[in-house]
VEXZALO-520025 format. One record per atom (N, C-alpha, C): residue number from 1; z, x, y. Coordinates in Angstrom, 1 decimal. Layout:
BEGIN
<NUM, <Z, X, Y>>
...
This chain:
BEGIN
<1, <-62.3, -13.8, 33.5>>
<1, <-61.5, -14.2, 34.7>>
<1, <-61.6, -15.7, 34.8>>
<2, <-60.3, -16.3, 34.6>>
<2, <-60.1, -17.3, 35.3>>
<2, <-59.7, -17.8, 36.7>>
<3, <-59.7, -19.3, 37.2>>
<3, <-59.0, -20.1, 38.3>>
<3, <-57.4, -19.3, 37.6>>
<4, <-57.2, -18.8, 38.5>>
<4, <-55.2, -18.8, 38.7>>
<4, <-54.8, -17.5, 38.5>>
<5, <-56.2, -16.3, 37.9>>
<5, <-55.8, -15.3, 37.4>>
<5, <-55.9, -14.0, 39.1>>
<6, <-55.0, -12.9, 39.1>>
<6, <-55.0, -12.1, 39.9>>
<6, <-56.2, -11.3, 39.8>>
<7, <-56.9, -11.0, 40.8>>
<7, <-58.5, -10.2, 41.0>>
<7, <-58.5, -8.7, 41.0>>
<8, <-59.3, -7.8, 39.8>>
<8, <-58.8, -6.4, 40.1>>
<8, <-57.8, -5.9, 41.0>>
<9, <-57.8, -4.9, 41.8>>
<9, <-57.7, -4.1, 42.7>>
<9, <-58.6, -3.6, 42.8>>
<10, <-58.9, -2.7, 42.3>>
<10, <-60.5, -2.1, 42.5>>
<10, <-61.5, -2.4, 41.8>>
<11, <-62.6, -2.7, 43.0>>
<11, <-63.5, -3.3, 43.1>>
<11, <-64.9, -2.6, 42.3>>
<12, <-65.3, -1.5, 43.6>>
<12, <-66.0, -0.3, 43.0>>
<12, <-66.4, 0.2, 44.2>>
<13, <-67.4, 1.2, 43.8>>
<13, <-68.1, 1.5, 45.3>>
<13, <-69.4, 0.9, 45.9>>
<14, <-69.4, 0.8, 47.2>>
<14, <-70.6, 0.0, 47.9>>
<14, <-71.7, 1.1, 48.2>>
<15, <-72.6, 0.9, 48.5>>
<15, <-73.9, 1.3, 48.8>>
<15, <-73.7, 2.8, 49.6>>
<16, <-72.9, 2.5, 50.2>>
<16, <-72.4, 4.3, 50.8>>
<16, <-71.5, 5.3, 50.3>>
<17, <-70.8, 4.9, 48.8>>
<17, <-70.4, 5.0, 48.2>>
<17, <-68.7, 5.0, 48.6>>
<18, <-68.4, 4.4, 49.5>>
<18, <-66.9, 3.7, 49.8>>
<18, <-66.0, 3.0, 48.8>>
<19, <-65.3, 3.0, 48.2>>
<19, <-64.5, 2.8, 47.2>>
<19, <-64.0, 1.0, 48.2>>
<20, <-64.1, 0.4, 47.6>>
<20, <-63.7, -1.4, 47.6>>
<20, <-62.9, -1.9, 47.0>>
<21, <-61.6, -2.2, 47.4>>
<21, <-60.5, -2.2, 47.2>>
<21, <-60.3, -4.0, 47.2>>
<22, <-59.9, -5.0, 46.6>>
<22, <-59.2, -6.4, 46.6>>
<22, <-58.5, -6.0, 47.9>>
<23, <-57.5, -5.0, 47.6>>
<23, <-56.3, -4.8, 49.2>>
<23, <-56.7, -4.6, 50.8>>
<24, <-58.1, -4.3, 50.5>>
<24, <-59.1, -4.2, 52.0>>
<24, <-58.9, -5.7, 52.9>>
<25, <-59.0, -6.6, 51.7>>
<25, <-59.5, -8.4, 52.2>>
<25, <-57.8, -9.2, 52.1>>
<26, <-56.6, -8.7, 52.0>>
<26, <-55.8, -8.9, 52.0>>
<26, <-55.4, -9.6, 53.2>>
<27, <-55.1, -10.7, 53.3>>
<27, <-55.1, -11.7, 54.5>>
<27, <-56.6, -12.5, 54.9>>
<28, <-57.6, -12.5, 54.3>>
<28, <-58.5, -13.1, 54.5>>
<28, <-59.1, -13.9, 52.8>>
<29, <-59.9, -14.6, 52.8>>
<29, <-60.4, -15.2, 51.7>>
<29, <-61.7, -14.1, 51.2>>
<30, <-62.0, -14.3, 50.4>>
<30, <-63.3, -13.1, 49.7>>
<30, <-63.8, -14.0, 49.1>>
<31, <-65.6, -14.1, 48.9>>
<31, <-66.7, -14.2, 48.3>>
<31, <-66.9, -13.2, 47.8>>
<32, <-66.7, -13.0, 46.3>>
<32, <-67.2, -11.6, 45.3>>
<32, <-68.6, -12.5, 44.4>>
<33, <-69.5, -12.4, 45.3>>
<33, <-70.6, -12.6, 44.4>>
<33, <-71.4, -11.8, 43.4>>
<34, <-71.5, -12.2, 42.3>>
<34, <-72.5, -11.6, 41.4>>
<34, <-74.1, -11.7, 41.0>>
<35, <-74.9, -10.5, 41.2>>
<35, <-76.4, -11.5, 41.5>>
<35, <-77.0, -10.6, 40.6>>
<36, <-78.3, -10.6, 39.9>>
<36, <-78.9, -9.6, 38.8>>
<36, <-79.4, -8.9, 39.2>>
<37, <-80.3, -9.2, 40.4>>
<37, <-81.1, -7.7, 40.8>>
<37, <-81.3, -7.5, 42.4>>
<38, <-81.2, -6.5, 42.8>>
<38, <-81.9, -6.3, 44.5>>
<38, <-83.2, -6.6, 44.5>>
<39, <-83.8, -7.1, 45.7>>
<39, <-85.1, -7.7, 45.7>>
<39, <-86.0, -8.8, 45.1>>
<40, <-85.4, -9.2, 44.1>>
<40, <-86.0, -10.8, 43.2>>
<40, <-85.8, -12.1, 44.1>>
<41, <-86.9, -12.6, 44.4>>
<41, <-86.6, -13.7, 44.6>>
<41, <-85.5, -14.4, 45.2>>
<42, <-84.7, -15.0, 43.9>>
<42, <-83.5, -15.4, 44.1>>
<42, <-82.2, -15.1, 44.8>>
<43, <-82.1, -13.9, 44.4>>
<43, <-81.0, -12.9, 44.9>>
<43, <-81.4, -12.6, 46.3>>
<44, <-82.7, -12.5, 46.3>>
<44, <-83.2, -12.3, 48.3>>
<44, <-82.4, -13.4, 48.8>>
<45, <-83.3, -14.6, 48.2>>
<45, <-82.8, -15.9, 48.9>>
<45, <-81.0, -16.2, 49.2>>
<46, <-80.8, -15.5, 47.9>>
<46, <-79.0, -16.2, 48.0>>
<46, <-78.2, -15.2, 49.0>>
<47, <-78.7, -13.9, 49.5>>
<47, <-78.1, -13.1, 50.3>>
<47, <-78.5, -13.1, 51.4>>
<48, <-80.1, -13.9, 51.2>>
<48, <-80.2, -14.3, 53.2>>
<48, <-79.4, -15.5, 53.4>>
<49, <-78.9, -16.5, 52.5>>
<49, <-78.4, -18.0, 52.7>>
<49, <-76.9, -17.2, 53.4>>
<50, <-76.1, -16.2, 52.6>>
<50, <-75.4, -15.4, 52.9>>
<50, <-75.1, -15.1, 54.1>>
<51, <-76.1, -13.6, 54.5>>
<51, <-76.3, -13.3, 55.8>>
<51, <-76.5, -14.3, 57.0>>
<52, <-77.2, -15.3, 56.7>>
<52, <-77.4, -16.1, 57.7>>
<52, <-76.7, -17.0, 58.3>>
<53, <-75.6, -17.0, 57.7>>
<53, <-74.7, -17.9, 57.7>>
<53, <-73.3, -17.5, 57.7>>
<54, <-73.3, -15.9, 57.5>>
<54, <-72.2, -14.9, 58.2>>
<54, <-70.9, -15.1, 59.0>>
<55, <-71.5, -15.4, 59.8>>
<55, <-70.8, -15.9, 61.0>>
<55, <-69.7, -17.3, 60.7>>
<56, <-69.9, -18.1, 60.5>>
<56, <-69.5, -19.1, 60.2>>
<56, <-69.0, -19.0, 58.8>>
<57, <-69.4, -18.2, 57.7>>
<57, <-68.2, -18.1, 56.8>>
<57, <-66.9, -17.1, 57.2>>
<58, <-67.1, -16.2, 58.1>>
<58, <-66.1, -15.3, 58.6>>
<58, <-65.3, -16.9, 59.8>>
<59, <-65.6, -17.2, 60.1>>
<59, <-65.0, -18.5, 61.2>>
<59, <-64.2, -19.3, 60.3>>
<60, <-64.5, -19.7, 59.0>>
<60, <-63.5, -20.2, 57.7>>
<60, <-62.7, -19.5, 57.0>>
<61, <-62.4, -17.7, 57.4>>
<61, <-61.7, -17.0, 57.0>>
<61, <-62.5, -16.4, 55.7>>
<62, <-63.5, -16.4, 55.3>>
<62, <-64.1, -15.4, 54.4>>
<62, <-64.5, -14.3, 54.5>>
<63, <-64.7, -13.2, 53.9>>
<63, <-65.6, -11.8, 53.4>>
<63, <-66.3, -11.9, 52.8>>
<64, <-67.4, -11.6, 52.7>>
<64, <-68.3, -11.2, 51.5>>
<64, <-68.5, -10.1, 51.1>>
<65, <-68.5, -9.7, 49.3>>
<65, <-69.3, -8.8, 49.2>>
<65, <-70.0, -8.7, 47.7>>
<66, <-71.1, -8.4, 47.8>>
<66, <-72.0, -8.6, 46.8>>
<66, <-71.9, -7.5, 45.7>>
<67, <-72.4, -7.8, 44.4>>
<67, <-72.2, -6.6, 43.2>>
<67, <-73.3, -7.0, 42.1>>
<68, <-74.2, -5.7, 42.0>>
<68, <-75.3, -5.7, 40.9>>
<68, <-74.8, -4.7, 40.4>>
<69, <-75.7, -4.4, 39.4>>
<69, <-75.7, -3.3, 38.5>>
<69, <-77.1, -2.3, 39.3>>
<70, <-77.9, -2.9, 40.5>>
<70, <-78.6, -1.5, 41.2>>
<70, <-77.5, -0.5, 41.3>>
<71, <-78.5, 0.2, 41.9>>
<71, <-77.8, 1.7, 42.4>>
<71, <-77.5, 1.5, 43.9>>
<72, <-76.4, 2.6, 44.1>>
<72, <-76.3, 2.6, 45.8>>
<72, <-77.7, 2.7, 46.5>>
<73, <-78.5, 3.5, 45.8>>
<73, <-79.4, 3.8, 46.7>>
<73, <-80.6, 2.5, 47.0>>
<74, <-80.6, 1.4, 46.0>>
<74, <-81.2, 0.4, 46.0>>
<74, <-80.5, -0.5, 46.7>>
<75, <-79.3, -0.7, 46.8>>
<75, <-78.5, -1.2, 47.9>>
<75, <-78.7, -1.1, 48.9>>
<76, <-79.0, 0.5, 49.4>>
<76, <-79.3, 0.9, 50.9>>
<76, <-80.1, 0.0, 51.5>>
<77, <-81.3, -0.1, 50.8>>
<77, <-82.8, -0.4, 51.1>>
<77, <-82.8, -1.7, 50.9>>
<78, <-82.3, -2.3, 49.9>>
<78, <-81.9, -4.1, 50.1>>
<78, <-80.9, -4.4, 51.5>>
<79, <-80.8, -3.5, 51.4>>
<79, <-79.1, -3.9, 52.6>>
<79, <-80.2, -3.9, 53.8>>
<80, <-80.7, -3.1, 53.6>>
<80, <-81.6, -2.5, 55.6>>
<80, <-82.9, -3.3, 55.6>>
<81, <-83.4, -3.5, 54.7>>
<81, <-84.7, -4.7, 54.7>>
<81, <-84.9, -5.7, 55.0>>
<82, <-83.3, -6.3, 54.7>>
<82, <-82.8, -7.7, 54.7>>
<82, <-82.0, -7.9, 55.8>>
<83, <-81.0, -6.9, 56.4>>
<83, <-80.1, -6.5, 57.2>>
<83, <-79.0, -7.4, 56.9>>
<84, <-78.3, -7.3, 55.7>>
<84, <-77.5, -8.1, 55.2>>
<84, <-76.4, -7.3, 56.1>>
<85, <-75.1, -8.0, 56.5>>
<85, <-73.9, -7.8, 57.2>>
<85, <-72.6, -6.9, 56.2>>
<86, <-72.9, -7.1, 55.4>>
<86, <-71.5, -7.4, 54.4>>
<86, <-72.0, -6.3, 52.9>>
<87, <-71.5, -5.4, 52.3>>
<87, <-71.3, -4.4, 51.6>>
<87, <-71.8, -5.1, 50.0>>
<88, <-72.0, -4.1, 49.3>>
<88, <-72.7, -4.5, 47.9>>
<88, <-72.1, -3.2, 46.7>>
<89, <-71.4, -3.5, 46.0>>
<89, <-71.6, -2.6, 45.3>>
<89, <-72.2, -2.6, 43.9>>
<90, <-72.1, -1.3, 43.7>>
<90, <-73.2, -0.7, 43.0>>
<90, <-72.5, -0.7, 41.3>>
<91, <-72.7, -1.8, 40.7>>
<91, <-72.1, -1.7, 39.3>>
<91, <-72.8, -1.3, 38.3>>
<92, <-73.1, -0.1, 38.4>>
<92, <-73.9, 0.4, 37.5>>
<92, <-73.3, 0.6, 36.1>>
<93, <-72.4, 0.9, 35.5>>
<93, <-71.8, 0.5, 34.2>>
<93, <-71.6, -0.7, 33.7>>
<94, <-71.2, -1.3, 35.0>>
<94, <-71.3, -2.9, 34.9>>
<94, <-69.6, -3.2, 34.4>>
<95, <-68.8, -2.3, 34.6>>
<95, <-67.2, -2.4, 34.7>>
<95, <-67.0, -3.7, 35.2>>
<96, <-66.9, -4.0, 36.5>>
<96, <-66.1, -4.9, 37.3>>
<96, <-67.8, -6.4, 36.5>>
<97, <-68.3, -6.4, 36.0>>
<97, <-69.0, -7.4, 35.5>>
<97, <-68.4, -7.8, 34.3>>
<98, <-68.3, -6.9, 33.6>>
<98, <-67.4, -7.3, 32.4>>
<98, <-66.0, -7.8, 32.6>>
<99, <-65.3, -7.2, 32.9>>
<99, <-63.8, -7.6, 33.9>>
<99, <-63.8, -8.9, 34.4>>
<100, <-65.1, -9.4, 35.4>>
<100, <-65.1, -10.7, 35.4>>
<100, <-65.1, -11.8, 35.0>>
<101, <-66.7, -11.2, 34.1>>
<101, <-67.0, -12.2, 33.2>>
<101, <-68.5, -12.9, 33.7>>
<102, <-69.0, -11.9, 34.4>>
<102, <-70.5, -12.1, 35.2>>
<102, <-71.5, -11.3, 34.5>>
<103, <-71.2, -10.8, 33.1>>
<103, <-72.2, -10.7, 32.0>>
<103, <-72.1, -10.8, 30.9>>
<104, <-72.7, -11.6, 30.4>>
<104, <-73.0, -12.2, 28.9>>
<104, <-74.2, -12.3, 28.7>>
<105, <-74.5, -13.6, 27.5>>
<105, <-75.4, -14.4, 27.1>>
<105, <-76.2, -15.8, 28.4>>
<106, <-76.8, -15.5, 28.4>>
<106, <-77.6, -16.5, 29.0>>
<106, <-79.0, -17.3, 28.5>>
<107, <-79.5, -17.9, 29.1>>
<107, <-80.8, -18.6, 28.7>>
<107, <-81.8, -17.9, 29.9>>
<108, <-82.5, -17.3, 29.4>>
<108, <-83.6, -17.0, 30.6>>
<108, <-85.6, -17.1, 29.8>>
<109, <-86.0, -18.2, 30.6>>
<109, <-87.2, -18.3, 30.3>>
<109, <-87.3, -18.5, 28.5>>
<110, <-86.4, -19.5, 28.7>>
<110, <-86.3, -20.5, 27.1>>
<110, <-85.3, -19.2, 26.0>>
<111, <-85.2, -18.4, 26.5>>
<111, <-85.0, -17.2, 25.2>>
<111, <-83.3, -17.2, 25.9>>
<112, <-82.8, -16.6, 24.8>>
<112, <-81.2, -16.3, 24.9>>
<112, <-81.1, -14.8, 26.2>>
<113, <-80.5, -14.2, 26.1>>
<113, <-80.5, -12.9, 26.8>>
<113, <-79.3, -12.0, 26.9>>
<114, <-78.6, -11.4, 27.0>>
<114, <-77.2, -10.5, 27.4>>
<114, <-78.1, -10.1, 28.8>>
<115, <-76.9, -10.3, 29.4>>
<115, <-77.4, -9.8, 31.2>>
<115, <-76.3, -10.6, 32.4>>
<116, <-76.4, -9.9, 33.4>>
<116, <-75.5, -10.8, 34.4>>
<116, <-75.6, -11.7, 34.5>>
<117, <-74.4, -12.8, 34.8>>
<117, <-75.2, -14.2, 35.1>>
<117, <-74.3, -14.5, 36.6>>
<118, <-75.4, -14.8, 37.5>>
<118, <-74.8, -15.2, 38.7>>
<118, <-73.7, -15.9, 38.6>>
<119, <-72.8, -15.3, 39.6>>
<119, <-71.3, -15.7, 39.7>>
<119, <-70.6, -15.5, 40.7>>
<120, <-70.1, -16.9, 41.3>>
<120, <-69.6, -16.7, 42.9>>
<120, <-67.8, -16.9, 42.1>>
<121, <-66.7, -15.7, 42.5>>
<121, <-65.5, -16.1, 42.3>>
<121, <-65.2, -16.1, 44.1>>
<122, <-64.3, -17.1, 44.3>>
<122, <-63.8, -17.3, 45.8>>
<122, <-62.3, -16.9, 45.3>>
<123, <-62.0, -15.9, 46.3>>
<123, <-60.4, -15.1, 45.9>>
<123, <-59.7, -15.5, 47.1>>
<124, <-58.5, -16.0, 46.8>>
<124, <-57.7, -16.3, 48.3>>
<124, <-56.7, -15.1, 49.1>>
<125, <-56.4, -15.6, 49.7>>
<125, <-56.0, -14.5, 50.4>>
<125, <-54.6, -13.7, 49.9>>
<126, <-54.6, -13.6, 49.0>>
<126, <-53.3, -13.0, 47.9>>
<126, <-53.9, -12.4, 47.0>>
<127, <-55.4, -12.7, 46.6>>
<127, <-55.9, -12.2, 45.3>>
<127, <-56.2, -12.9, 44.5>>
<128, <-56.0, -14.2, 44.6>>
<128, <-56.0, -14.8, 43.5>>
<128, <-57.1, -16.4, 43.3>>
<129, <-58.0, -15.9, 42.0>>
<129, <-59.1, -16.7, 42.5>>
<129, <-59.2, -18.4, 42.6>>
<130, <-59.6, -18.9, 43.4>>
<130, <-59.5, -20.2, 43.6>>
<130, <-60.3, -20.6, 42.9>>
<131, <-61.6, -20.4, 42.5>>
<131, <-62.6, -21.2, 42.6>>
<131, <-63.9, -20.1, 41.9>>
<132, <-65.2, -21.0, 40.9>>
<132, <-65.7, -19.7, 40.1>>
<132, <-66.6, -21.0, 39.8>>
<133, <-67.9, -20.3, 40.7>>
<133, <-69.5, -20.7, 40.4>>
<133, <-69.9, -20.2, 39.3>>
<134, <-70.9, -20.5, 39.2>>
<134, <-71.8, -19.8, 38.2>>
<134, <-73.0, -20.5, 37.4>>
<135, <-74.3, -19.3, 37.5>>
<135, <-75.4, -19.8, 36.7>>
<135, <-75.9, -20.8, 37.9>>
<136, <-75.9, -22.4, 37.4>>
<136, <-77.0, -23.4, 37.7>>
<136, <-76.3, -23.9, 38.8>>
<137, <-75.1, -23.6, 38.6>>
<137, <-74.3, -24.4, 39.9>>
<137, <-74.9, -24.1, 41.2>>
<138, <-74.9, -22.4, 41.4>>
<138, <-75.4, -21.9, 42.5>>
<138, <-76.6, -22.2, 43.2>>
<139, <-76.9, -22.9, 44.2>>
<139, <-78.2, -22.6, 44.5>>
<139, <-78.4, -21.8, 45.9>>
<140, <-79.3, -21.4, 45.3>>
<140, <-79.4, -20.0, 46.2>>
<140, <-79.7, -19.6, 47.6>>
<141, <-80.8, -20.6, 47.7>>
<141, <-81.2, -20.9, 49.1>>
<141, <-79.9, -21.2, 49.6>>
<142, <-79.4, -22.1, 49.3>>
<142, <-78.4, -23.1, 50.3>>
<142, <-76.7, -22.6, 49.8>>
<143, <-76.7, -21.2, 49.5>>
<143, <-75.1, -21.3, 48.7>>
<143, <-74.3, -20.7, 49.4>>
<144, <-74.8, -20.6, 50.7>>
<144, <-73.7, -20.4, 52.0>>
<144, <-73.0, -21.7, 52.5>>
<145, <-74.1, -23.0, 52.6>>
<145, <-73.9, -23.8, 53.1>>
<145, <-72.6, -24.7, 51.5>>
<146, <-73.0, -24.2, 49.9>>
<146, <-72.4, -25.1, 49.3>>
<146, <-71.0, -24.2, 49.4>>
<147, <-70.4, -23.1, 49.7>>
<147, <-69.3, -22.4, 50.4>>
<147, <-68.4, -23.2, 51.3>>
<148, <-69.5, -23.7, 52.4>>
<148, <-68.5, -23.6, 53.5>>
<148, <-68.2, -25.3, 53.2>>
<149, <-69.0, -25.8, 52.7>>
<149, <-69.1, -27.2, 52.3>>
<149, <-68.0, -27.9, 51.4>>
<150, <-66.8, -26.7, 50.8>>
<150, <-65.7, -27.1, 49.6>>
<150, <-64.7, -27.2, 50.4>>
């Protein structure tokens, strides 16, 4: 997935198993972020910088919604722990990661790896993506604020 290219249509299912459609966010901007795991660290941090900051990315016209390879049911329990606002689905085949281009090769702890690599695509309100983080760009703590900040 490139800048300029049209974003699925279907997304996948979230955590309650609701099918997530691109056409849902039609007239608003979308945050389709990609994170490796529920509960690590990082991915805590980058979905509380997220949630916590909710409000004010919905005030700039954004959605959010998150996508691992967990399961719904690890979703649930990330979702309700954290009380994240905003839906997650469950890419367990890892379809819509491949599609995007939020798993490959990476470097993890000096060694190469195949595996997701964090990836913020910003989709505008037609579908079509504006803008594509990823990897080191992101920081996690603060990647609500580097959002609202472009």
């Amino acid at each position: 997935m490139n800048i300029g290219d049209k974003a699925p249509e279907i997304l996948g299912k979230d955590e309650q198993g609701r099918d997530i459609r691109l056409s849902d966010y039609r007239g608003r901007k979308l945050l389709l972020y990609f994170y490796p795991k529920d509960n690590t660290s990082g991915c805590t941090s980058e979905a509380c910088s997220l949630r916590d900051h909710y409000d004010a990315l919905r005030a700039q016209g954004y959605e959010v919604v998150g996508v691992s390879r967990d399961t719904a049911a690890s979703h649930r329990q990330f979702k309700d722990k954290h009380q994240l606002p905003f839906p997650l689905i469950a890419d367990v085949d890892k379809s819509l990661m491949m599609a995007m281009g939020a798993w490959g090769e990476k470097s993890m702890y000096g060694k190469t790896v195949t595996g997701p690599i964090r990836t913020t695509f910003v989709i505008n309100e037609q579908g079509i993506v504006e803008q594509i983080m990823q990897g080191r760009q992101i920081k996690t703590k603060e990647h609500a604020l580097q959002i609202l900040s472009m």
